[in-house]
KEGUTOR-618150 format. One record per atom (N, C-alpha, C): residue in one letter; x, y, z; atom name; residue number from 1. Coordinates in pm, 1 decimal, padded with zeros to 6 digits. Layout:
<sites>
<site r="A" u="X" v="Y" w="Z" a="CA" k="NUM"/>
...
</sites>
This chain:
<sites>
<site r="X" u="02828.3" v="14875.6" w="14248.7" a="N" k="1"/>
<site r="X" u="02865.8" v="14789.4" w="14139.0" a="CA" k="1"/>
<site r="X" u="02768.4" v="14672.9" w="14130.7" a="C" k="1"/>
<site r="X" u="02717.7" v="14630.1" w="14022.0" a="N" k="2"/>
<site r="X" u="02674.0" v="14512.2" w="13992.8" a="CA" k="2"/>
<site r="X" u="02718.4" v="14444.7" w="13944.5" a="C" k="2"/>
<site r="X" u="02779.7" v="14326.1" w="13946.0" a="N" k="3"/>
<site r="X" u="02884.5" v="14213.6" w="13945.2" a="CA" k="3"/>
<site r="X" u="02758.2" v="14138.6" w="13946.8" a="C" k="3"/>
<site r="X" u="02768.3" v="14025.8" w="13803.5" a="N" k="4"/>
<site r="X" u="02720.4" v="13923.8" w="13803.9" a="CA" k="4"/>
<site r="X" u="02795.8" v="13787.7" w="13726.3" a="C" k="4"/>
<site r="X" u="02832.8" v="13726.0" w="13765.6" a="N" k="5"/>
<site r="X" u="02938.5" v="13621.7" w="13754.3" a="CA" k="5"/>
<site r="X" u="02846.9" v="13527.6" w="13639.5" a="C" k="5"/>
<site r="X" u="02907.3" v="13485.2" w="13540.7" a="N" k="6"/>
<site r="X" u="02845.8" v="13417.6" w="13453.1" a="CA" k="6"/>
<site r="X" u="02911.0" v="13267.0" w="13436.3" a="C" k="6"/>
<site r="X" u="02947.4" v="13237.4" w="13505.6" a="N" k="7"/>
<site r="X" u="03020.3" v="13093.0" w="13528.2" a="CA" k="7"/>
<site r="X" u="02913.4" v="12994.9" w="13647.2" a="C" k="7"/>
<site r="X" u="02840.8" v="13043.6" w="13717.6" a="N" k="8"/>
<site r="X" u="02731.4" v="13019.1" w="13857.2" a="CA" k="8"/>
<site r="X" u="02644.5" v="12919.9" w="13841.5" a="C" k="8"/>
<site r="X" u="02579.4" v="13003.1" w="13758.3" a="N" k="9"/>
<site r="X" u="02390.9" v="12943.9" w="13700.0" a="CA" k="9"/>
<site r="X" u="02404.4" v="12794.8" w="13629.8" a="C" k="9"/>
<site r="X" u="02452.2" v="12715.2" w="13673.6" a="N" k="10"/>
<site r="X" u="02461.3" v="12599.6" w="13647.0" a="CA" k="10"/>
<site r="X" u="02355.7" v="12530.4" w="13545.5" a="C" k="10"/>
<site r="X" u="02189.5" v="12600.7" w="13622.2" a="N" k="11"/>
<site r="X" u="02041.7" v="12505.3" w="13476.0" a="CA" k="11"/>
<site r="X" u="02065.2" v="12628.9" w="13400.9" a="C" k="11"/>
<site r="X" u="02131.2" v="12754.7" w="13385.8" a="N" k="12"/>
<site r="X" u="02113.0" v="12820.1" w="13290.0" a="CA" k="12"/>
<site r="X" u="02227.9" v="12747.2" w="13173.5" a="C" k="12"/>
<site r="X" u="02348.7" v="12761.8" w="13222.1" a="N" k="13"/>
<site r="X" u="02466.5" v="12702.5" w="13126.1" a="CA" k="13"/>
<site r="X" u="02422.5" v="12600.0" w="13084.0" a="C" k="13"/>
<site r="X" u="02345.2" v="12488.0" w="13159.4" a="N" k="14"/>
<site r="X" u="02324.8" v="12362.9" w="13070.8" a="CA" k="14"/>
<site r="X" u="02242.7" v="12409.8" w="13007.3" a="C" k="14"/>
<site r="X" u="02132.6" v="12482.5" w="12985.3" a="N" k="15"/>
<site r="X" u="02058.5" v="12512.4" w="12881.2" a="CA" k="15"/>
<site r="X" u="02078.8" v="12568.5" w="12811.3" a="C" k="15"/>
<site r="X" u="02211.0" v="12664.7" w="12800.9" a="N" k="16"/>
<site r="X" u="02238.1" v="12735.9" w="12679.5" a="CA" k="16"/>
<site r="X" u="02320.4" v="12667.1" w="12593.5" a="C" k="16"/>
<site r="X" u="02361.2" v="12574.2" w="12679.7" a="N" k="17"/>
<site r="X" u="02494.8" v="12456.4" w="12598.5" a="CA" k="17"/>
<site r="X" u="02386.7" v="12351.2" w="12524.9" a="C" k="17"/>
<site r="X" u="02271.1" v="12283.4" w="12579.7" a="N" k="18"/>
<site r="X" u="02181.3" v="12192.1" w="12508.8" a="CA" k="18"/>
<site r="X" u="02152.9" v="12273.6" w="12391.1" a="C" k="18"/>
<site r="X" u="02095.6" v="12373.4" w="12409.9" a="N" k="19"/>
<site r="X" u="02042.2" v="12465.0" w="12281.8" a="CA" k="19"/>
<site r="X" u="02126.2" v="12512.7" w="12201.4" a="C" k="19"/>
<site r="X" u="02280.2" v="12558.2" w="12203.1" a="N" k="20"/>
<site r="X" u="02382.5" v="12657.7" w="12108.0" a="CA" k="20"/>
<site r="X" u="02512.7" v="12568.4" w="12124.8" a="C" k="20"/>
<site r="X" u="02528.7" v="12499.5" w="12220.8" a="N" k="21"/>
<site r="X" u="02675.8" v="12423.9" w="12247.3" a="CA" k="21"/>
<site r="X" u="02751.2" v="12488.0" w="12324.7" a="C" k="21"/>
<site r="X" u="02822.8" v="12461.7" w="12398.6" a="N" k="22"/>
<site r="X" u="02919.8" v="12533.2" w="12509.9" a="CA" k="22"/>
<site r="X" u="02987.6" v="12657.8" w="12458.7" a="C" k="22"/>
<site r="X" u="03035.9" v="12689.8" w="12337.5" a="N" k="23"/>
<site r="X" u="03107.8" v="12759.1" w="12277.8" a="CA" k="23"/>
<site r="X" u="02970.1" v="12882.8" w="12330.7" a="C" k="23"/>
<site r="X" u="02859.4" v="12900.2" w="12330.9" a="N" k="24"/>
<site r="X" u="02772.7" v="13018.2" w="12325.3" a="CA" k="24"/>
<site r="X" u="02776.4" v="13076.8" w="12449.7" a="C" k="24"/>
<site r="X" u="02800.0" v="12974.5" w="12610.0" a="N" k="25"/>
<site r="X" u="02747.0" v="12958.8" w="12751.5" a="CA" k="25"/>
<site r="X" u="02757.1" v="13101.1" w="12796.1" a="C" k="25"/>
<site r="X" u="02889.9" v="13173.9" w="12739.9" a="N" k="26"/>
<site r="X" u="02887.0" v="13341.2" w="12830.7" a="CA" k="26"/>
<site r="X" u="02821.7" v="13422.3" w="12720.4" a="C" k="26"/>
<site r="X" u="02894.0" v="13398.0" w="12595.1" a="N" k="27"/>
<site r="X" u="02831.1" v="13517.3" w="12482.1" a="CA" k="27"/>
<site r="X" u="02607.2" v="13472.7" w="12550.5" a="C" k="27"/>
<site r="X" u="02591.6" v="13375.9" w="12494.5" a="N" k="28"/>
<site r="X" u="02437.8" v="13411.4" w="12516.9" a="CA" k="28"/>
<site r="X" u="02399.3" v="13483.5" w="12662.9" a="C" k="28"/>
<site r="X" u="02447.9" v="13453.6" w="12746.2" a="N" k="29"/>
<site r="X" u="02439.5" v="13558.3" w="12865.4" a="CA" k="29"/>
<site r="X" u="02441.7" v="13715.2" w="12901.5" a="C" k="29"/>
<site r="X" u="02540.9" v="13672.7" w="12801.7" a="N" k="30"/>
<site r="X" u="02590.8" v="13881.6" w="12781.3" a="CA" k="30"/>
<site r="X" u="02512.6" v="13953.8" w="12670.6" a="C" k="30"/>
<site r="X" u="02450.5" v="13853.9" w="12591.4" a="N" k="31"/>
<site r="X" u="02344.7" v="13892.1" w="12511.4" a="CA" k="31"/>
<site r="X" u="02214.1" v="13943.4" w="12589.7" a="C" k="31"/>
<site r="X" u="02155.2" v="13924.6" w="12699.4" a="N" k="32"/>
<site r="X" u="02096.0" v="13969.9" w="12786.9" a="CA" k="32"/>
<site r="X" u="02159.0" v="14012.4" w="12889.4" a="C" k="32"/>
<site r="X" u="02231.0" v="14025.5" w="12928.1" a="N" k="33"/>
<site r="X" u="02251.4" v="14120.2" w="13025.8" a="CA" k="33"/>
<site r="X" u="02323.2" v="14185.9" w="13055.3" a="C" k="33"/>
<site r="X" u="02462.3" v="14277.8" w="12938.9" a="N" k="34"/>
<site r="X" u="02538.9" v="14348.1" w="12931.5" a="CA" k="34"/>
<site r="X" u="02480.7" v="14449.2" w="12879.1" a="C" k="34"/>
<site r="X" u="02539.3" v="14572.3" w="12859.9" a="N" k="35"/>
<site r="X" u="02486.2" v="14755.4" w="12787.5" a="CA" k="35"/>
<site r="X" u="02666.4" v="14785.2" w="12772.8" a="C" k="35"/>
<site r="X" u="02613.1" v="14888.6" w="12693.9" a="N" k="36"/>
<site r="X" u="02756.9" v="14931.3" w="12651.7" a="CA" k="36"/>
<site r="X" u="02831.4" v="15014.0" w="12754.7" a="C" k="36"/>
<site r="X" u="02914.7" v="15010.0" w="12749.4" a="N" k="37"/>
<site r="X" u="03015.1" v="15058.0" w="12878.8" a="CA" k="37"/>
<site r="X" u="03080.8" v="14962.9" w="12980.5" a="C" k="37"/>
<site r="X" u="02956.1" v="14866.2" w="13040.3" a="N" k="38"/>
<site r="X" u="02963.8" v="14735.0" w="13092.7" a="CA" k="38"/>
<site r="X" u="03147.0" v="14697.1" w="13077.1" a="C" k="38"/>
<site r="X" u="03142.8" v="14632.0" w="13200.8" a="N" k="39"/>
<site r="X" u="03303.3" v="14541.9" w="13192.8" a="CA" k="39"/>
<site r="X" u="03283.8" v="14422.0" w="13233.0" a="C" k="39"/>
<site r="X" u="03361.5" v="14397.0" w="13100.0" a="N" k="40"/>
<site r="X" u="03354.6" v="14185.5" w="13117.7" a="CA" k="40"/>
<site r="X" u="03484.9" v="14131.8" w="13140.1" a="C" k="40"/>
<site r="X" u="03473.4" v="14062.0" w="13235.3" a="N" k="41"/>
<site r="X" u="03660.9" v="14023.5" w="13266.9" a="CA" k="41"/>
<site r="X" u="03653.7" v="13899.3" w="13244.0" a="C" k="41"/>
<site r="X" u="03750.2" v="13847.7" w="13158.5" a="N" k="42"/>
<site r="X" u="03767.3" v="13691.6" w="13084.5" a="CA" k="42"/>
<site r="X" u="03870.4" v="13645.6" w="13135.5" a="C" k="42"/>
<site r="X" u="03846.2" v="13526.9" w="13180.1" a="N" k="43"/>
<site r="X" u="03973.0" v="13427.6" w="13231.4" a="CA" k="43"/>
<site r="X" u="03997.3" v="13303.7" w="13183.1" a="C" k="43"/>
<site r="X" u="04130.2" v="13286.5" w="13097.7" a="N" k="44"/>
<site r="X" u="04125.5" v="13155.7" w="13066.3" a="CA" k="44"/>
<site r="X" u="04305.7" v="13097.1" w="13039.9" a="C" k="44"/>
<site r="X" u="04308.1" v="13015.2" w="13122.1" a="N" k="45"/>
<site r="X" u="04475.0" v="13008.8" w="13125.7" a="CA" k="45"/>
<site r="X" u="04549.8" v="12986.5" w="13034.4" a="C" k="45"/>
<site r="X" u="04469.1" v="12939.1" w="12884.4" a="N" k="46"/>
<site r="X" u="04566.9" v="12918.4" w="12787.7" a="CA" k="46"/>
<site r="X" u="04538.8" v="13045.5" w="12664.2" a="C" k="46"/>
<site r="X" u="04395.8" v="13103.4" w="12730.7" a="N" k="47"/>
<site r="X" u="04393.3" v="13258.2" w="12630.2" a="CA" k="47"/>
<site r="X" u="04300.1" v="13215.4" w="12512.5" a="C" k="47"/>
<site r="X" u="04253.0" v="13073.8" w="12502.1" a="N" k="48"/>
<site r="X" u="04236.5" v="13003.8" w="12374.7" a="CA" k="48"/>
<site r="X" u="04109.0" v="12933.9" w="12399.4" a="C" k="48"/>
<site r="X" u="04036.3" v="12998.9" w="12513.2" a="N" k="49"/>
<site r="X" u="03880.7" v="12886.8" w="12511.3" a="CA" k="49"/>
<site r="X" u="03803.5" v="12952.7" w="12447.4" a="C" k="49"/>
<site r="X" u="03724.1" v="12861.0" w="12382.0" a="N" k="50"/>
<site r="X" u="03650.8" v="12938.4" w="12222.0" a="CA" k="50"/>
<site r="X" u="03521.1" v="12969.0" w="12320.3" a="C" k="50"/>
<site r="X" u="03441.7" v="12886.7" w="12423.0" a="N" k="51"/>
<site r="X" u="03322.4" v="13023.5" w="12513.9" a="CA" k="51"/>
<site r="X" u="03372.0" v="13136.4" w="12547.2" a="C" k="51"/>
<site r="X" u="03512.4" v="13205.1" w="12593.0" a="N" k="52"/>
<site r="X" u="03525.8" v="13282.6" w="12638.4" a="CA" k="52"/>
<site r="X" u="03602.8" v="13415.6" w="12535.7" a="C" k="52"/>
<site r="X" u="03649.5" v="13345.3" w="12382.4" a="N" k="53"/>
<site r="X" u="03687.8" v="13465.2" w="12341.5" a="CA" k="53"/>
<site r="X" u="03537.2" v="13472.5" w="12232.8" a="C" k="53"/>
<site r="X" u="03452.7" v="13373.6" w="12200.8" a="N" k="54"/>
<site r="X" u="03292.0" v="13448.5" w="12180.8" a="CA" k="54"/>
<site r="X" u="03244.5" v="13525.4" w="12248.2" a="C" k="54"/>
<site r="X" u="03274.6" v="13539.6" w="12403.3" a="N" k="55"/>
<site r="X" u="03200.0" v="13630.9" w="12470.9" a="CA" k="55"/>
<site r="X" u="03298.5" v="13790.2" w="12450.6" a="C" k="55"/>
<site r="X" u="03421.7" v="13763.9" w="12425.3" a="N" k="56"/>
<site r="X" u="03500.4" v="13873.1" w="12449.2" a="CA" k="56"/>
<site r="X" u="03455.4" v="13962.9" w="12304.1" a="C" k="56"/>
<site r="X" u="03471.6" v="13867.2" w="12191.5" a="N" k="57"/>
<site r="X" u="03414.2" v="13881.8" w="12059.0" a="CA" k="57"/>
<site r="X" u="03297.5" v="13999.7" w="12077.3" a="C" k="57"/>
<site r="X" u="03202.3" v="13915.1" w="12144.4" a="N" k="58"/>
<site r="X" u="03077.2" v="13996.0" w="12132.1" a="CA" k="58"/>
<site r="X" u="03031.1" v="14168.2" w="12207.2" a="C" k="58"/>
<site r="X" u="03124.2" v="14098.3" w="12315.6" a="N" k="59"/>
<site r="X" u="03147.8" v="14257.3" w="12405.8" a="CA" k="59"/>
<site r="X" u="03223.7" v="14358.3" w="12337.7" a="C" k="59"/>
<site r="X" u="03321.6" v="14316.0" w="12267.9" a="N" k="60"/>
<site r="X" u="03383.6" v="14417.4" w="12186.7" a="CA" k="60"/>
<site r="X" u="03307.9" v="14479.2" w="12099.8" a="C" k="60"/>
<site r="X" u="03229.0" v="14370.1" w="11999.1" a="N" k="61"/>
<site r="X" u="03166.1" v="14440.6" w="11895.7" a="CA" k="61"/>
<site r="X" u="03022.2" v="14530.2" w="11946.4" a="C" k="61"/>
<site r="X" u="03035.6" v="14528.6" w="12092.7" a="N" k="62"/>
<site r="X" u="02873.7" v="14588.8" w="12140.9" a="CA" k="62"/>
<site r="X" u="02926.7" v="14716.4" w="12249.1" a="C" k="62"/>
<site r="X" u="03033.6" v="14750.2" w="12244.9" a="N" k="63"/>
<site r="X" u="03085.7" v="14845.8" w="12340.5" a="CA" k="63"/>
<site r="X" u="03145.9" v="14797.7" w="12518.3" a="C" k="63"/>
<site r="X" u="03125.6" v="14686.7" w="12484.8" a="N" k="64"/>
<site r="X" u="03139.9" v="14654.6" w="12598.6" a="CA" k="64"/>
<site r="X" u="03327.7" v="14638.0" w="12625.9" a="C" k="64"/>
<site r="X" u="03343.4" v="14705.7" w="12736.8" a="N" k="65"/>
<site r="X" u="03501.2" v="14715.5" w="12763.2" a="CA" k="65"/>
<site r="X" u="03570.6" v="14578.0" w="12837.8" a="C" k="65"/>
<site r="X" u="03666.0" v="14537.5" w="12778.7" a="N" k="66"/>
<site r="X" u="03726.9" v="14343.6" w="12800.2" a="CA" k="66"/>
<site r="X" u="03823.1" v="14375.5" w="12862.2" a="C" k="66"/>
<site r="X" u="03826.1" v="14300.0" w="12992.7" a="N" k="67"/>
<site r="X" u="04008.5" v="14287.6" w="13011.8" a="CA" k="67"/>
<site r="X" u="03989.4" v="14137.4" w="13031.2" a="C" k="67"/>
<site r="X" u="04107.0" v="14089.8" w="12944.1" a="N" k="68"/>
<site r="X" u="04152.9" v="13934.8" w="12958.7" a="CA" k="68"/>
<site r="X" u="04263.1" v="13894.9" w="13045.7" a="C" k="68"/>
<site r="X" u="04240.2" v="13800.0" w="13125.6" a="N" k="69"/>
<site r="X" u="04373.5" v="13785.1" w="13230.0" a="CA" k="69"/>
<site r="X" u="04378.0" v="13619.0" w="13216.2" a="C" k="69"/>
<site r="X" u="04462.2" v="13569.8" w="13132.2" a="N" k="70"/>
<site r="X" u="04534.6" v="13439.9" w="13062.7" a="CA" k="70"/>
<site r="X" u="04687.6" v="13420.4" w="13109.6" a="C" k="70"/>
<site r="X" u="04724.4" v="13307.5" w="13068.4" a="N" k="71"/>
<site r="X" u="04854.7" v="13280.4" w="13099.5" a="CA" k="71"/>
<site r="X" u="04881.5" v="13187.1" w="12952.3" a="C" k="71"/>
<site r="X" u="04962.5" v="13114.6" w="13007.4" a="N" k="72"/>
<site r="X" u="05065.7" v="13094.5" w="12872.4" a="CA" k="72"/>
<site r="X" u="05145.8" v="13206.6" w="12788.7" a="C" k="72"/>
<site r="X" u="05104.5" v="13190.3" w="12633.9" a="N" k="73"/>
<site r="X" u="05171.9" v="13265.1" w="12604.2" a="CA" k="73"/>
<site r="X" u="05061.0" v="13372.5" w="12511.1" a="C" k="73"/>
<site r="X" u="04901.0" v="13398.3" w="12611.4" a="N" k="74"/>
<site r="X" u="04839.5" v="13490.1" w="12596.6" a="CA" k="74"/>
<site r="X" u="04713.4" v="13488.7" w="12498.5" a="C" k="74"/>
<site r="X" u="04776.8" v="13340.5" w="12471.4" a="N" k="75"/>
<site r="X" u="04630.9" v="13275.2" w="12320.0" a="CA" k="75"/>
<site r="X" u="04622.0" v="13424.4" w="12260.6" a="C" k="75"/>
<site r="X" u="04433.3" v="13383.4" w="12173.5" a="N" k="76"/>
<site r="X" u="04395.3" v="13508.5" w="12151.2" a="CA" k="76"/>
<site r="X" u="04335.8" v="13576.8" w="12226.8" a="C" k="76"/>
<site r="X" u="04327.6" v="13571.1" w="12357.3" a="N" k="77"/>
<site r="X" u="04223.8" v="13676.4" w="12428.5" a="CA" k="77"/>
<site r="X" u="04339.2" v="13783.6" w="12471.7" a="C" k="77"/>
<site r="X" u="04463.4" v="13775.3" w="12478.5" a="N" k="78"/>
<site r="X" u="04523.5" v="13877.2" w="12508.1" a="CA" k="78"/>
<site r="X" u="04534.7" v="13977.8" w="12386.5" a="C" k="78"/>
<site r="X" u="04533.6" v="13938.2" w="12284.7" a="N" k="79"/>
<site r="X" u="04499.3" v="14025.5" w="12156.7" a="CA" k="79"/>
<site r="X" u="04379.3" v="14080.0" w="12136.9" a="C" k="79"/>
<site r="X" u="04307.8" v="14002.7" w="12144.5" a="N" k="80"/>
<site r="X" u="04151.5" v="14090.0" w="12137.9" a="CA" k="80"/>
<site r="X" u="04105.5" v="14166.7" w="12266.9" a="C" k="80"/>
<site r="X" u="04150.7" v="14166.5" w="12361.7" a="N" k="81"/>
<site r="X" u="04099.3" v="14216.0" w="12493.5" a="CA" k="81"/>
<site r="X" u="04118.4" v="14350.0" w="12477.7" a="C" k="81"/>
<site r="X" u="04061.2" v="14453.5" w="12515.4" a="N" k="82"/>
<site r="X" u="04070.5" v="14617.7" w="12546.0" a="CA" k="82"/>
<site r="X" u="04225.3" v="14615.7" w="12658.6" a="C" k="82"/>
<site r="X" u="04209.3" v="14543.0" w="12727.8" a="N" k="83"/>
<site r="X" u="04313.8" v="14554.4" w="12874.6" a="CA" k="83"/>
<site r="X" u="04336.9" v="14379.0" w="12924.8" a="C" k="83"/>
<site r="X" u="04498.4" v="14340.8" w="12916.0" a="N" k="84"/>
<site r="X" u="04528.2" v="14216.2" w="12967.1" a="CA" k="84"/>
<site r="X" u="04599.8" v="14229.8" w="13058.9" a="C" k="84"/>
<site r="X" u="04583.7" v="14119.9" w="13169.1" a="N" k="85"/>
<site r="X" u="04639.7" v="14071.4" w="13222.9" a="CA" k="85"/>
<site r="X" u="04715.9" v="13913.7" w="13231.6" a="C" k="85"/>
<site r="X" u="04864.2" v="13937.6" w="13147.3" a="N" k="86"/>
<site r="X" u="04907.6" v="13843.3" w="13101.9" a="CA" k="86"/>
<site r="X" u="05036.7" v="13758.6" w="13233.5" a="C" k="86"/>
<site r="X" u="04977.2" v="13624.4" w="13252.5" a="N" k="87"/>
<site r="X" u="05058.1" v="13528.7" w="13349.9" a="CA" k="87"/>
<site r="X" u="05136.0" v="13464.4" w="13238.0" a="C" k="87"/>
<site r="X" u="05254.2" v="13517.0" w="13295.6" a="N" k="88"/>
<site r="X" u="05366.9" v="13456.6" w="13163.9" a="CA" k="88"/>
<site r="X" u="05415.5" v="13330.1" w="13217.7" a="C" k="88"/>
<site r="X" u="05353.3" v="13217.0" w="13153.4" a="N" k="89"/>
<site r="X" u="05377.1" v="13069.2" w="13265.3" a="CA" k="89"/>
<site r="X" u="05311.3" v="13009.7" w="13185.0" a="C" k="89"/>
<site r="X" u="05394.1" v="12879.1" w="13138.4" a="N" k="90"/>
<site r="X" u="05317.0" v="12703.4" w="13055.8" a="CA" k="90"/>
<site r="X" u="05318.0" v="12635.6" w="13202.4" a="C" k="90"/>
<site r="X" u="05288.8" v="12704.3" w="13313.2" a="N" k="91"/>
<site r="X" u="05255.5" v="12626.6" w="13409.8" a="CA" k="91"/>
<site r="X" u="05103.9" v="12638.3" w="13437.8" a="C" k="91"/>
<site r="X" u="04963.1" v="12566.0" w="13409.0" a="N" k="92"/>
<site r="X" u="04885.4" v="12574.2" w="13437.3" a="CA" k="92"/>
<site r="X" u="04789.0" v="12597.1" w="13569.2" a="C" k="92"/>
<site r="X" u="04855.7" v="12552.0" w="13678.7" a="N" k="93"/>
<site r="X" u="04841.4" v="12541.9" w="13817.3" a="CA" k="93"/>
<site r="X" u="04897.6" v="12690.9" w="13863.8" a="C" k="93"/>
<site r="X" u="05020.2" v="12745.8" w="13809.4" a="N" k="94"/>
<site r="X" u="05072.1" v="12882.9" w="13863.6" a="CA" k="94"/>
<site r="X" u="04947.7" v="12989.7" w="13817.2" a="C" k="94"/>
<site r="X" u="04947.9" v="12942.9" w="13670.5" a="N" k="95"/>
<site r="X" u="04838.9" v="13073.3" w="13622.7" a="CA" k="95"/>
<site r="X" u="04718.1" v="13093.2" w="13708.2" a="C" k="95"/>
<site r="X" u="04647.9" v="12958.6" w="13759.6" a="N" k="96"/>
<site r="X" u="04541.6" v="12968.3" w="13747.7" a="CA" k="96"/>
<site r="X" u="04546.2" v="13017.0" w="13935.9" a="C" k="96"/>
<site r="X" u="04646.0" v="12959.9" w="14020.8" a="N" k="97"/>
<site r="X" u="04662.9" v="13056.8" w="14146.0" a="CA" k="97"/>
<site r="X" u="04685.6" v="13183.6" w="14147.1" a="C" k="97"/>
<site r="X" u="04721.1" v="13261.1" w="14033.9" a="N" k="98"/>
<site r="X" u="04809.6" v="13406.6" w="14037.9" a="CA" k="98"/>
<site r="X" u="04637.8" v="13456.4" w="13970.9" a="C" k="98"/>
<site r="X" u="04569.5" v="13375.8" w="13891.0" a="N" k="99"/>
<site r="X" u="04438.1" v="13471.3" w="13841.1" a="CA" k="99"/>
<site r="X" u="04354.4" v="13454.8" w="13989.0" a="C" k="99"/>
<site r="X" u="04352.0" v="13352.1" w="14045.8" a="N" k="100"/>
<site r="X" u="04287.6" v="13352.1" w="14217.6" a="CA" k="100"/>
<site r="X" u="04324.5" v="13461.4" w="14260.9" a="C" k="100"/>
<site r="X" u="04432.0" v="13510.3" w="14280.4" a="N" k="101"/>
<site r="X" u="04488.3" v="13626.9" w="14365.5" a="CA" k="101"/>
<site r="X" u="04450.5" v="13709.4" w="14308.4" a="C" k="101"/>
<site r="X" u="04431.4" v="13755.1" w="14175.1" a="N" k="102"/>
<site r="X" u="04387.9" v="13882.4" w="14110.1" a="CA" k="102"/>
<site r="X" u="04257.7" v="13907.6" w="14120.5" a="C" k="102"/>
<site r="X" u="04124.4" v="13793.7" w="14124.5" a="N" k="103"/>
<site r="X" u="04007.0" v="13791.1" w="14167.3" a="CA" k="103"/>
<site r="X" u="03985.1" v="13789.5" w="14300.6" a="C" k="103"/>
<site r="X" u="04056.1" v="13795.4" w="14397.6" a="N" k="104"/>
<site r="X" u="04075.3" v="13843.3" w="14513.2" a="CA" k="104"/>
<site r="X" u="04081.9" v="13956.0" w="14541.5" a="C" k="104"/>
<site r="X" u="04198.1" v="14024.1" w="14441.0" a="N" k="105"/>
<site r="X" u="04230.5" v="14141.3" w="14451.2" a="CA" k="105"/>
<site r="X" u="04133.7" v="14245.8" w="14460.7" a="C" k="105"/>
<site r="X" u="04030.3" v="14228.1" w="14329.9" a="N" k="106"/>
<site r="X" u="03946.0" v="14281.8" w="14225.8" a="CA" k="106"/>
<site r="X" u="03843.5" v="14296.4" w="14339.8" a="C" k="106"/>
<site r="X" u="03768.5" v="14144.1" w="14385.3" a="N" k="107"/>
<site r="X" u="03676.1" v="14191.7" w="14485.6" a="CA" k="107"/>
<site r="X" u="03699.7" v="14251.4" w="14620.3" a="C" k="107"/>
<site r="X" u="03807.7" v="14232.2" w="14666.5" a="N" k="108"/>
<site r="X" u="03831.3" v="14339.8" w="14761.9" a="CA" k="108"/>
<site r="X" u="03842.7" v="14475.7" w="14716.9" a="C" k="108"/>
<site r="X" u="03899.2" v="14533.6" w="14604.2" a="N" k="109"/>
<site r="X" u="03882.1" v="14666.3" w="14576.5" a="CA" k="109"/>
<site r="X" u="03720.9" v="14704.9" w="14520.6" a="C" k="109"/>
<site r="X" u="03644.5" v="14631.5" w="14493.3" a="N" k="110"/>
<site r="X" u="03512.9" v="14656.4" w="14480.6" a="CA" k="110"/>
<site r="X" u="03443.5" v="14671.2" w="14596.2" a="C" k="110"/>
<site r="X" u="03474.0" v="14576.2" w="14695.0" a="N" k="111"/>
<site r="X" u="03422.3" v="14614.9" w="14865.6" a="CA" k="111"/>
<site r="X" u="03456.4" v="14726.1" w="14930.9" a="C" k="111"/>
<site r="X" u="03567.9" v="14766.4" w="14890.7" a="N" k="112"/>
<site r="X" u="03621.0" v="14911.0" w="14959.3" a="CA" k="112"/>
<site r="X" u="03575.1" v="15045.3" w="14859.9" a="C" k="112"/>
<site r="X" u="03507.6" v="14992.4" w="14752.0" a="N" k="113"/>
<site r="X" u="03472.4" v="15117.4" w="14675.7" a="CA" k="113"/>
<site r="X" u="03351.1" v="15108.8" w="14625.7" a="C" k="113"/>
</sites>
């Protein structure tokens, strides 16, 4: 598996945010370096951050397969996503420990496979 985390690159994000504005920081990323088939997993606890359903946006319209894992009450990334994982909680602190555990989950089943 190649897993490349697009949240990391710290002089890249500031430069894609100086140049396009924060709203672009993952879509311009995945503009280079996703292919179709590719899986993009979006996390955002209220479902509603406009960088992350541009990036979901764009993966969809390019083949790229989305699972969104949000809380609240699922914003729009649980609608637009191929596959959600929905934390049913207006508790912000619960969501965002229960998506810890699921990115836990995720990379341990990638280490064992």
């Amino acid at each position: 598996f190649n897993v490349i985390p697009l949240s990391t690159n710290m002089p890249l994000i500031l430069a894609i945010a100086n140049d396009y504005g924060y709203d672009e920081i993952f879509k311009q990323q995945l503009i280079n370096l996703a292919v179709k088939n590719d899986i993009l997993i979006a996390i955002s606890g209220s479902g509603n951050s406009k960088n992350i359903l541009k990036a979901v946006n764009y993966a969809n319209e390019n083949g790229i397969i989305t699972i969104g894992i949000c809380g609240f009450d699922g914003g729009e990334l649980k609608e637009i996503s191929d596959y959600s994982i929905h934390i049913k909680s207006n508790l912000m602190e619960a969501c965002e420990d229960i998506h810890s555990i699921i990115g836990h989950y995720i990379a341990l089943w990638l280490r064992e496979n």
